[in-house]
VMD Tcl script that builds the backbone (N, CA, C; Angstrom):
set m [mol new atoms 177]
animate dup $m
set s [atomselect $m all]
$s set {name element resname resid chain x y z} {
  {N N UNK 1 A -36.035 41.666 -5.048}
  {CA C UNK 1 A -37.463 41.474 -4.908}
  {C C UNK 1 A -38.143 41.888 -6.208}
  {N N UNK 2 A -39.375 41.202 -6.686}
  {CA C UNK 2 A -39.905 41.696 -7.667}
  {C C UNK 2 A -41.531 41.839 -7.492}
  {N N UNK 3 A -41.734 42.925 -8.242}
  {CA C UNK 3 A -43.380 43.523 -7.779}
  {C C UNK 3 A -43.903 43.170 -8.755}
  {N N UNK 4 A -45.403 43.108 -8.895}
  {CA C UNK 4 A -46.238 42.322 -9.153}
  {C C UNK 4 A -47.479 43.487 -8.713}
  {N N UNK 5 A -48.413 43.423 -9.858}
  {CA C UNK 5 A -49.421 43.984 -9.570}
  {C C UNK 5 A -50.508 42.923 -9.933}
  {N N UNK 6 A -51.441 42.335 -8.794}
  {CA C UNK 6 A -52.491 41.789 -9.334}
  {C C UNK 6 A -54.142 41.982 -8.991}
  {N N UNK 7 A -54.995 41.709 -10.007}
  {CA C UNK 7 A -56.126 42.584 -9.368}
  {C C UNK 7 A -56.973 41.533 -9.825}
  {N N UNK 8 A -58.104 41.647 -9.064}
  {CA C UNK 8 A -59.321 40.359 -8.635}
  {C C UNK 8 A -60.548 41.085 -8.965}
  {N N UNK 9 A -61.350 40.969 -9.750}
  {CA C UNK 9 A -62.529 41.235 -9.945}
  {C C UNK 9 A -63.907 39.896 -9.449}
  {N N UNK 10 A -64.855 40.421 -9.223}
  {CA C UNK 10 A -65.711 39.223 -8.462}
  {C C UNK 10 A -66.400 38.794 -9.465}
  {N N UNK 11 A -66.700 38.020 -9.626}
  {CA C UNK 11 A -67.512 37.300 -11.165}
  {C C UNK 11 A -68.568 37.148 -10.611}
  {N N UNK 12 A -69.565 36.912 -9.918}
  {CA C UNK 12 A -70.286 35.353 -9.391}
  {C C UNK 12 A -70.018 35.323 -7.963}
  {N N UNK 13 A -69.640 34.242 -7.897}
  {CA C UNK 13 A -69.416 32.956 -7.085}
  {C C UNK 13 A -68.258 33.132 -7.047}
  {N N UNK 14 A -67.137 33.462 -7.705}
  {CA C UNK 14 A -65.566 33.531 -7.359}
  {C C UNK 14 A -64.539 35.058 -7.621}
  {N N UNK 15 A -63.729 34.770 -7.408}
  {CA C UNK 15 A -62.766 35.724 -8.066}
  {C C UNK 15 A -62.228 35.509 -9.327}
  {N N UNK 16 A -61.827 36.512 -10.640}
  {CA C UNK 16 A -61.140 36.294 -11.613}
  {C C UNK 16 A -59.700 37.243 -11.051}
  {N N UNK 17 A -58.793 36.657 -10.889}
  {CA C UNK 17 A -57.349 37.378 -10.926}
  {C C UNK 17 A -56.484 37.456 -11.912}
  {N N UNK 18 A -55.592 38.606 -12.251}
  {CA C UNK 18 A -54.778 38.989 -13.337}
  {C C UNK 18 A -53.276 39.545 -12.769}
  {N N UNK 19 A -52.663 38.728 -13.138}
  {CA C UNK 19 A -51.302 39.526 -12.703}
  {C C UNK 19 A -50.624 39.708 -14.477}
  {N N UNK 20 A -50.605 41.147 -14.673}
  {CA C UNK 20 A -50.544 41.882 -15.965}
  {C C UNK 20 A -49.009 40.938 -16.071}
  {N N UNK 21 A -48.419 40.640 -17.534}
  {CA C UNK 21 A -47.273 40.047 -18.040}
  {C C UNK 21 A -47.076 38.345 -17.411}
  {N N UNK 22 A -47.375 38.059 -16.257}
  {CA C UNK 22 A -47.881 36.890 -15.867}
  {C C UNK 22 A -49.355 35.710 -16.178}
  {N N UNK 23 A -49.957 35.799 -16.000}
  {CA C UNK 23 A -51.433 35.690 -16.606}
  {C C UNK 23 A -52.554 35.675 -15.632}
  {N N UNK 24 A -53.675 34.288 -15.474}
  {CA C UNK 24 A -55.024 34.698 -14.658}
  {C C UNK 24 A -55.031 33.258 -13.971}
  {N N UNK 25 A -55.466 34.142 -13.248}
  {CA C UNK 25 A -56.484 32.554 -11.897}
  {C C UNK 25 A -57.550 32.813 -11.667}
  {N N UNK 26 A -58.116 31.597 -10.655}
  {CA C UNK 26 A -59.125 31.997 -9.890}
  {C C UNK 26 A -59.153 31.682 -8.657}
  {N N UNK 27 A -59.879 32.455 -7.728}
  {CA C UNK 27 A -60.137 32.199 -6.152}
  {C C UNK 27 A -61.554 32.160 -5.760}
  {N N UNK 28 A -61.619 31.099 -5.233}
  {CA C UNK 28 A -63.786 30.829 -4.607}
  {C C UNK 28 A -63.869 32.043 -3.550}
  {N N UNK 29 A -62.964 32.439 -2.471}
  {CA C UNK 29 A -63.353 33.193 -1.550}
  {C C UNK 29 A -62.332 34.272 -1.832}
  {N N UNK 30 A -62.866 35.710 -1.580}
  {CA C UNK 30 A -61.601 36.623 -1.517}
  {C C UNK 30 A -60.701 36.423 -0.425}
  {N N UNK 31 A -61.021 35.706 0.963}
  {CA C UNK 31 A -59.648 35.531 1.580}
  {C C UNK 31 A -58.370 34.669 0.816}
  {N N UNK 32 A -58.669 34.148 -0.300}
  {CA C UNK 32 A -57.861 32.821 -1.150}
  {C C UNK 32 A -57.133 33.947 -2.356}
  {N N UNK 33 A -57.631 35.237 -2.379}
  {CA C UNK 33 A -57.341 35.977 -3.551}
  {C C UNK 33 A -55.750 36.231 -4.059}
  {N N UNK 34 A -55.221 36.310 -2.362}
  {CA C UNK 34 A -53.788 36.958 -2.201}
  {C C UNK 34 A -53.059 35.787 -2.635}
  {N N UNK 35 A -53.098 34.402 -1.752}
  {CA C UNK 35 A -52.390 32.974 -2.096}
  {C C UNK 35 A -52.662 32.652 -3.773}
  {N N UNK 36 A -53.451 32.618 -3.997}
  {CA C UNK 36 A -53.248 32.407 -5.542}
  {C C UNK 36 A -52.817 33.555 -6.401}
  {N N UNK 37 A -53.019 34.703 -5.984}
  {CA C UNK 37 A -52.223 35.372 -7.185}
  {C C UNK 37 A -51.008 35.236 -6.572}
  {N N UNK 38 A -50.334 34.759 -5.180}
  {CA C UNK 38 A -48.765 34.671 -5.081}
  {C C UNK 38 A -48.460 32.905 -5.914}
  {N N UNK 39 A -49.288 32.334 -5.782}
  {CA C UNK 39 A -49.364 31.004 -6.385}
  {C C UNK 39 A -48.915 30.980 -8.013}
  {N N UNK 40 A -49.990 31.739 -8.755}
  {CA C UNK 40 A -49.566 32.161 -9.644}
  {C C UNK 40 A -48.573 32.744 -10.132}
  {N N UNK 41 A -47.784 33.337 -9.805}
  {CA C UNK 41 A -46.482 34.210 -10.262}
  {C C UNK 41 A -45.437 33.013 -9.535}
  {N N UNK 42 A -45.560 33.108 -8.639}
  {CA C UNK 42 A -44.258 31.977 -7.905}
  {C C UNK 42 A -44.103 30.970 -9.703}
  {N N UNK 43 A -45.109 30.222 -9.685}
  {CA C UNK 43 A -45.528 28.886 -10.483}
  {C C UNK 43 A -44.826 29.405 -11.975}
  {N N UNK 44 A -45.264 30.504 -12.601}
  {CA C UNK 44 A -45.114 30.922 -13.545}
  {C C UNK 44 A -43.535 31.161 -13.888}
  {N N UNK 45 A -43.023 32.141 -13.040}
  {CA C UNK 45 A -41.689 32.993 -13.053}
  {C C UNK 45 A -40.882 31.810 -12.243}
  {N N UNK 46 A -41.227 31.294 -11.449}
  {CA C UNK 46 A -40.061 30.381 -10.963}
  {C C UNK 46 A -39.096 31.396 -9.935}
  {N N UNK 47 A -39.962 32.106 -9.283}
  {CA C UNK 47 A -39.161 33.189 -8.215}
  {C C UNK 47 A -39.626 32.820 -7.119}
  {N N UNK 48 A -38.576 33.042 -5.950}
  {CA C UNK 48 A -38.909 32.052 -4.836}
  {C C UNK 48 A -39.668 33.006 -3.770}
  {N N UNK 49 A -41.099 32.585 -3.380}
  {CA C UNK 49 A -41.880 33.421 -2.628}
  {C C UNK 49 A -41.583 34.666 -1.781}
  {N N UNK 50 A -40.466 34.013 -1.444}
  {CA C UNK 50 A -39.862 35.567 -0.136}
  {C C UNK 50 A -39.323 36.689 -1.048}
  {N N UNK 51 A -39.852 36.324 -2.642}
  {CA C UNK 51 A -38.836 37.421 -3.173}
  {C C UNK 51 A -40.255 38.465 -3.893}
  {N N UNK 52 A -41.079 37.725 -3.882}
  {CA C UNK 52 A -42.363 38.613 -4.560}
  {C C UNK 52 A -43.447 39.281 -3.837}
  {N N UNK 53 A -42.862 40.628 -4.376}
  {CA C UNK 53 A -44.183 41.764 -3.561}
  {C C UNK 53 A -45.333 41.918 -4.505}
  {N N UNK 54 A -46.458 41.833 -4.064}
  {CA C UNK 54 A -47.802 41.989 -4.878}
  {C C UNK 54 A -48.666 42.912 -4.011}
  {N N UNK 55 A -48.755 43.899 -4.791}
  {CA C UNK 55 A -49.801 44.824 -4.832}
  {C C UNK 55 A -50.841 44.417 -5.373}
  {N N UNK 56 A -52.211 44.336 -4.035}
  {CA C UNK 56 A -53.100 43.461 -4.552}
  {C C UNK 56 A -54.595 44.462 -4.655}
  {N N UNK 57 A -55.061 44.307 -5.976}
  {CA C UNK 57 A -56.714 44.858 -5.757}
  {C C UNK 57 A -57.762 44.002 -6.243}
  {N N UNK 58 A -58.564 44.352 -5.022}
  {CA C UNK 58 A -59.839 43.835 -5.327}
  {C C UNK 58 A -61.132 44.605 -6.181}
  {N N UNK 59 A -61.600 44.427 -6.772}
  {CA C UNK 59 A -62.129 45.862 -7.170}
  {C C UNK 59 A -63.881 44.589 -7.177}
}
mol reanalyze $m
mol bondsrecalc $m
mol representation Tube
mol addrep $m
């Protein structure tokens, strides 16, 4: 399994997300925050979902 720290700050109107050594997204609603930063890393690293733990903040 591999961990993942990613954290969501609110801009506006959306979320900006960062998963540190991976890079950034965005999410319109914070319920969308978690799926795209797993979206993101899956997409990136090429690791297959059941294998990535993310520690997620919203701040």
């Amino acid at each position: 399994m591999a961990d993942y720290t990613a954290t969501a700050i609110s801009e506006g109107d959306h979320f900006v997300i960062d998963v540190p050594g991976v890079g950034t997204t965005e999410a319109g609603r914070v319920e969308d925050v978690e799926e795209m930063a797993l979206e993101l890393v899956v997409a990136r690293t090429h690791a297959a979902r059941e294998d990535v733990h993310l520690d997620l903040r919203i701040l």
